[in-house]
C-alpha positions as CSV (number, residue, x, y, z in Angstrom):
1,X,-10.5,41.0,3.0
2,X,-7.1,39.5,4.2
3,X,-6.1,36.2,4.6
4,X,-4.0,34.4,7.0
5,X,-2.2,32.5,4.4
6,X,-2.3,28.9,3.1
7,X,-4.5,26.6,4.3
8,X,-3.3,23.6,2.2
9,X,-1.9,22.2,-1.0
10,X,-3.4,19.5,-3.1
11,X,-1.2,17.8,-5.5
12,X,-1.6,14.4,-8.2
13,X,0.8,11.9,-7.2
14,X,1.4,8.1,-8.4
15,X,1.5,5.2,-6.2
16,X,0.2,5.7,-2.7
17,X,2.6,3.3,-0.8
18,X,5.7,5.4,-2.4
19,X,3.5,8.8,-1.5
20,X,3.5,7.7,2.0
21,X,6.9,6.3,2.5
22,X,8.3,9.8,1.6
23,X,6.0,12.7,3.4
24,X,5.4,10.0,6.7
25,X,9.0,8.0,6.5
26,X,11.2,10.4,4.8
27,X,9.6,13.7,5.7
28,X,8.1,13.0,8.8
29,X,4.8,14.2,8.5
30,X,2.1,12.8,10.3
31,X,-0.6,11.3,8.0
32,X,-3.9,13.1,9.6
33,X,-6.9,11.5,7.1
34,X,-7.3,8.9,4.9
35,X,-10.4,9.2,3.1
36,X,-11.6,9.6,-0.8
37,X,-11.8,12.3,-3.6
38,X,-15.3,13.6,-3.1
39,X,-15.7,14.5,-7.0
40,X,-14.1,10.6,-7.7
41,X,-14.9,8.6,-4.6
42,X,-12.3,5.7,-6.4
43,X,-9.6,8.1,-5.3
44,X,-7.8,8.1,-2.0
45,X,-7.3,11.6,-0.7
46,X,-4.6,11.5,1.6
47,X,-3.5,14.3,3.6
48,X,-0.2,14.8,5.6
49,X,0.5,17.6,7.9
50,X,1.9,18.1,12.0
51,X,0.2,16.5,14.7
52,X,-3.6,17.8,14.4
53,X,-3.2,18.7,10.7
54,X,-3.4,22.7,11.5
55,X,-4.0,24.8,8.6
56,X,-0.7,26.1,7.2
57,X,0.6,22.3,7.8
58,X,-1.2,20.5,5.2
59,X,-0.2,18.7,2.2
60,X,-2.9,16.2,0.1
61,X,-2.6,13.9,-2.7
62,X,-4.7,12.6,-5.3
63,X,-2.7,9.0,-6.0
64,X,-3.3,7.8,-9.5
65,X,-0.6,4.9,-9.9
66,X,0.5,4.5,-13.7
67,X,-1.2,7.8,-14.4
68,X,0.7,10.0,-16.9
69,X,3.1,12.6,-15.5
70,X,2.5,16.2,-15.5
71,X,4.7,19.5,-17.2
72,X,5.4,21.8,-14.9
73,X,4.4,25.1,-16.3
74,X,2.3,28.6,-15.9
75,X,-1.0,28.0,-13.8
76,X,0.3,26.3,-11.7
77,X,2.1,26.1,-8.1
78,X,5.8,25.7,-9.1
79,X,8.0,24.5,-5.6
80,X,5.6,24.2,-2.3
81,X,8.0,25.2,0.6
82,X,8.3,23.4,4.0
83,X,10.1,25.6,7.1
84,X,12.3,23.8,9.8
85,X,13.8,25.7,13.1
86,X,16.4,27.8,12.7
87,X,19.7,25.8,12.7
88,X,17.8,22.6,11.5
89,X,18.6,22.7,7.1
90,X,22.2,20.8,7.7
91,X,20.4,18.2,9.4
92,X,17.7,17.7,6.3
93,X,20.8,17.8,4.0
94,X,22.5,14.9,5.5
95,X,19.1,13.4,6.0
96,X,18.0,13.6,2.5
97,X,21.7,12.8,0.8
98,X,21.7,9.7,3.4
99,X,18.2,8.2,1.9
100,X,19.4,8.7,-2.0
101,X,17.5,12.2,-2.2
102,X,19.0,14.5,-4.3
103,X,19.1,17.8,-2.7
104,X,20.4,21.1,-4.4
105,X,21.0,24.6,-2.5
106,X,19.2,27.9,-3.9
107,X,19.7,31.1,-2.6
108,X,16.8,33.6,-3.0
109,X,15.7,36.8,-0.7
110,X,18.7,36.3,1.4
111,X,17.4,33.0,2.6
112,X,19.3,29.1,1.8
113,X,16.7,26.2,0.1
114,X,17.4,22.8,-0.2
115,X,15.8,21.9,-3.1
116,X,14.2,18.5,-4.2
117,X,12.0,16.5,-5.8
118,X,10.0,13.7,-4.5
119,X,9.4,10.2,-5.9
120,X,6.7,11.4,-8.2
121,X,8.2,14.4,-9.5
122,X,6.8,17.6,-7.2
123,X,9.1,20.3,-6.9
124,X,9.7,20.5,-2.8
125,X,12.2,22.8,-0.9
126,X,13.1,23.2,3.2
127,X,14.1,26.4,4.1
128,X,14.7,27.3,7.9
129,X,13.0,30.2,9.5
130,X,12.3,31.2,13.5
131,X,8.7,31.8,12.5
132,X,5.7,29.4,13.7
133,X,6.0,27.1,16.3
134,X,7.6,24.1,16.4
135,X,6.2,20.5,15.6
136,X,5.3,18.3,18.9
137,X,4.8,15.2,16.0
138,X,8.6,13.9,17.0
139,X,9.4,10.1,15.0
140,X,13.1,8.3,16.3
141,X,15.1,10.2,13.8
142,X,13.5,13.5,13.6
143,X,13.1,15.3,16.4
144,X,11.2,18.7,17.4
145,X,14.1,21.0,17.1
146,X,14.6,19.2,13.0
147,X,10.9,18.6,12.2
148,X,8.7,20.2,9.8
149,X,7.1,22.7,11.0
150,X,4.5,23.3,7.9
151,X,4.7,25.3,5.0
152,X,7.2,28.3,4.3
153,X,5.2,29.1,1.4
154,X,4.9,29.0,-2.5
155,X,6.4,30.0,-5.7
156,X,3.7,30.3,-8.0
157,X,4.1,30.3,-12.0
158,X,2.0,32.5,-13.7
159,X,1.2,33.5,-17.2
160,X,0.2,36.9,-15.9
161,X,2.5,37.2,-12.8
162,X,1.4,41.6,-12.8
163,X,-2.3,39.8,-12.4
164,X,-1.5,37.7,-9.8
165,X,0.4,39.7,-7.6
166,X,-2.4,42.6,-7.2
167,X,-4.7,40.1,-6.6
168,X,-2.7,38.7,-3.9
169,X,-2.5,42.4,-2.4
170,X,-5.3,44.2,-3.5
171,X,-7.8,41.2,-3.4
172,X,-6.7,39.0,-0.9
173,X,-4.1,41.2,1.5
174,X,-1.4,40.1,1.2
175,X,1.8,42.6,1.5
176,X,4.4,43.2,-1.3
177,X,8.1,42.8,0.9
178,X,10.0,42.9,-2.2
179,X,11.9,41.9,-5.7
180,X,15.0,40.0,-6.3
181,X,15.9,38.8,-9.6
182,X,13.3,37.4,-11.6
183,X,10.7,36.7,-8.3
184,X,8.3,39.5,-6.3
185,X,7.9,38.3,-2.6
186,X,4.6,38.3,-0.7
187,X,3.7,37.7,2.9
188,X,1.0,36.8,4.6
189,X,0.1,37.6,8.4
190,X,0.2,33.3,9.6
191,X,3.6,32.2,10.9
192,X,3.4,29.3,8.2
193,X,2.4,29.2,4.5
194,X,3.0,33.0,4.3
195,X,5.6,34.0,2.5
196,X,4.9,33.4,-1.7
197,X,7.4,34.4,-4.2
198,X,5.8,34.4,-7.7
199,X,8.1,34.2,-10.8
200,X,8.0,37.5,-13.3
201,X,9.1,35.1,-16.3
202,X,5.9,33.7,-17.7
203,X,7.3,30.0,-18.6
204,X,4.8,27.5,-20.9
205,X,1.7,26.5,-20.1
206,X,1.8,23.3,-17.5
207,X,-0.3,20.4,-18.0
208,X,-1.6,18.4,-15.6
209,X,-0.5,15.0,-14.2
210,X,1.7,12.7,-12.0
211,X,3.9,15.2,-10.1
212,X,2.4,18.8,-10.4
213,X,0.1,20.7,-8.0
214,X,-3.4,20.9,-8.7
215,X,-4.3,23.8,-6.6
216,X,-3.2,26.2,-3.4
217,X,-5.9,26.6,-0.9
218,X,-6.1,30.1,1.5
219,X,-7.5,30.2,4.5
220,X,-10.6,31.5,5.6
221,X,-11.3,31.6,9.4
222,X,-14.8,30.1,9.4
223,X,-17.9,29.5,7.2
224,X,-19.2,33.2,7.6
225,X,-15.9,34.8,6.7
226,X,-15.8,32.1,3.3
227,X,-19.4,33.5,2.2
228,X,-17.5,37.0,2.2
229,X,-14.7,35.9,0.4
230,X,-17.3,34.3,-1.9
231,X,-18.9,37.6,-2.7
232,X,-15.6,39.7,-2.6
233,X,-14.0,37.6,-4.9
234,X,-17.1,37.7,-7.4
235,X,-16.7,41.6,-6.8
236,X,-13.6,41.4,-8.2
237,X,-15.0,39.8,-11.8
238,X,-14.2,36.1,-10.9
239,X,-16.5,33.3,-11.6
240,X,-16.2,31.4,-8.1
241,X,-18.1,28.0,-7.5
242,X,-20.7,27.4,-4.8
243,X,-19.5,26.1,-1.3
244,X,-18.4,22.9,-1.3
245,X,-18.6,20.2,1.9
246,X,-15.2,19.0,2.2
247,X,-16.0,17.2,5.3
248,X,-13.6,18.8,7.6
249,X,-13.0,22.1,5.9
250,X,-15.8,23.4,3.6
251,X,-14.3,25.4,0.0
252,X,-14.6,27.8,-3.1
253,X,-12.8,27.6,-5.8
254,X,-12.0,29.9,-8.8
255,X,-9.6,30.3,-11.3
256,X,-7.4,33.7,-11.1
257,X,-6.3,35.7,-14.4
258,X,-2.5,33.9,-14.6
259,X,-4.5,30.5,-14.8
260,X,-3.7,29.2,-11.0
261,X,-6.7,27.9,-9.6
262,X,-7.4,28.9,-6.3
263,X,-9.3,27.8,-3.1
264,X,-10.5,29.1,-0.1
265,X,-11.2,27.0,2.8
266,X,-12.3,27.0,6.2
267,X,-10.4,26.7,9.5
268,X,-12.9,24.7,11.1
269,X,-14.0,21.7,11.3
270,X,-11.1,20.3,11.1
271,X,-9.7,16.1,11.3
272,X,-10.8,15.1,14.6
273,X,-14.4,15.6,14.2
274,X,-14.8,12.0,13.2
275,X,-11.4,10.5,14.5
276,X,-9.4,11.3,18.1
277,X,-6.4,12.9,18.0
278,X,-4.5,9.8,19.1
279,X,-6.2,7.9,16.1
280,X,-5.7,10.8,13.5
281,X,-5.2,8.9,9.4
282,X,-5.7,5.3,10.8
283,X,-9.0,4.0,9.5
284,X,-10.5,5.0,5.6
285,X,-13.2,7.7,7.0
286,X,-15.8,8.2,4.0
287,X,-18.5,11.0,4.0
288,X,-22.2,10.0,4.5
289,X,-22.9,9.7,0.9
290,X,-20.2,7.4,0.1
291,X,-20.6,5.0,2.7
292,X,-23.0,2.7,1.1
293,X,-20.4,2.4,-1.2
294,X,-17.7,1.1,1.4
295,X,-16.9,-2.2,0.3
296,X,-17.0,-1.3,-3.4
297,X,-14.4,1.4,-2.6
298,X,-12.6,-0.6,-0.3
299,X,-12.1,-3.4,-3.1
300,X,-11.0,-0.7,-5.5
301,X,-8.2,1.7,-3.7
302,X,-5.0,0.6,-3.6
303,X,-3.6,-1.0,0.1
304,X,-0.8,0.8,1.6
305,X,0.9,1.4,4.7
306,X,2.0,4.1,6.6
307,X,5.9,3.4,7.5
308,X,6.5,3.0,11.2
309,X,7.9,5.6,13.4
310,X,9.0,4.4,16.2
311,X,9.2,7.2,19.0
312,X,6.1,9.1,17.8
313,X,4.3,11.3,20.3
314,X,0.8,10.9,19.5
């Protein structure tokens, strides 16, 4: 079994305006769906990726304004790592510096990271890299030769890094490309979200809250191959959940042996099976069970706008 890399992160977040007026106005990514937690349908789930929300694009948030904030610590995903075109990072450090964010280079694996945080606390880095292709979701500042093109990757914090990495390799394919310092490098066959450094320095536990990651999601390329993973990865002495309808990906989850909890979604459906691409994140799309509920849910999520971004190509 081998997969093609990350399929998306999910991360707890606080207010949903500031959530959006950093990953749509600051970051320029394209907010794809707007719809609810299915486990706590009182909860936005908000998902940000490039244009069609591809698999390897795709950030989500759980926003609970005034919720507690989160410690950063083993079990969980440490940075998440966005890629821009090759001769694109100067641009995101004037960018960044320009709108108050404060941005600090990192060297690791030969390779330059900004490194930031945004409002809420998640540790975020841009690195630039010729791999994957270019994002056609352009706004007035950012164009296709600066914008995001998805994820780079991960650095993951374990609290049994040796565990982690042969599962990544021996469980789940990915290769071993190297060591440097105090973090073992991974990669993936995708041209985005595949390349996942994981930190040999077990650091405390992480709790978690406002600001941390709540799990990485891998990519499965359709509903057969997920019910293989299911069984591989309960070959390998894992207690893995039934699938789960996410509505435009369906999902396993199961906790590996460093504490990390893990998904493994589908390719397909995807967001446009119940929106057009031009339309992609505008209305509050509910799944069947919920919509009964509408107005109740409507009344209790927190309004918020998406910034504008004048010169989009949608």
């Amino acid at each position: 079994m081998r997969t093609e890399g990350i399929h998306h992160i999910t991360a707890i977040v606080g207010h949903p305006q500031e959530n959006a007026d950093f990953y749509a106005g600051v970051l320029g990514l394209r907010l794809v769906k707007k719809t609810v937690n299915f486990d706590d349908p009182g909860t936005y789930h908000l998902y940000f990726g490039n244009k069609t929300g591809e698999p390897g694009t795709i950030i989500t948030f759980f926003p609970w304004a005034n919720a507690f904030p989160g410690k950063i610590g083993s079990g969980q995903v440490g940075v998440t790592t966005y890629v821009v075109p090759e001769g694109a990072l100067s641009f995101w450090e004037n960018r960044l510096t320009n709108l108050n964010v404060h941005v600090q280079k990192e060297e690791r694996f030969g390779e330059t990271f900004l490194a930031f945080e945004d409002p809420h606390g998640l540790q975020l880095e841009i690195v630039a890299r010729s791999r994957g292709s270019k994002s056609d979701w352009e706004t007035e500042d950012i164009s296709s030769n600066e914008a995001i093109k998805g994820f780079g990757g991960a650095i993951l914090l374990s609290s049994r890094p040796e565990q982690t990495g042969k599962l990544l390799t021996e469980g789940m394919g990915l290769q071993l490309i190297g060591q440097e310092g105090d973090y073992i490098r991974y990669e993936a066959p995708a041209a985005l979200g595949n390349i996942i450094d994981i930190k040999q320095t077990p650091v405390g536990s992480g709790e978690m809250g406002v600001g941390m990651v709540h799990h990485i999601a891998w990519r499965a390329a359709d509903d057969a191959e997920q019910i293989e993973w299911q069984e591989h990865i309960r070959n390998l002495g894992y207690g893995v959940t039934d699938v789960r309808d996410r509505q435009y990906f369906n999902a396993i989850y199961f906790r590996e042996r460093g504490h990390l909890l893990f998904e493994i979604a589908t390719d397909p459906p995807g967001f446009m099976r119940d929106e057009p691409v031009e339309a992609l994140g505008e209305e509050l799309k509910l799944p069947e069970q919920f919509e009964a509920q509408r107005e109740k849910i409507e009344q209790h999520v927190l309004p918020f706008t998406v910034p504008v971004q004048k010169g989009e190509k949608a």
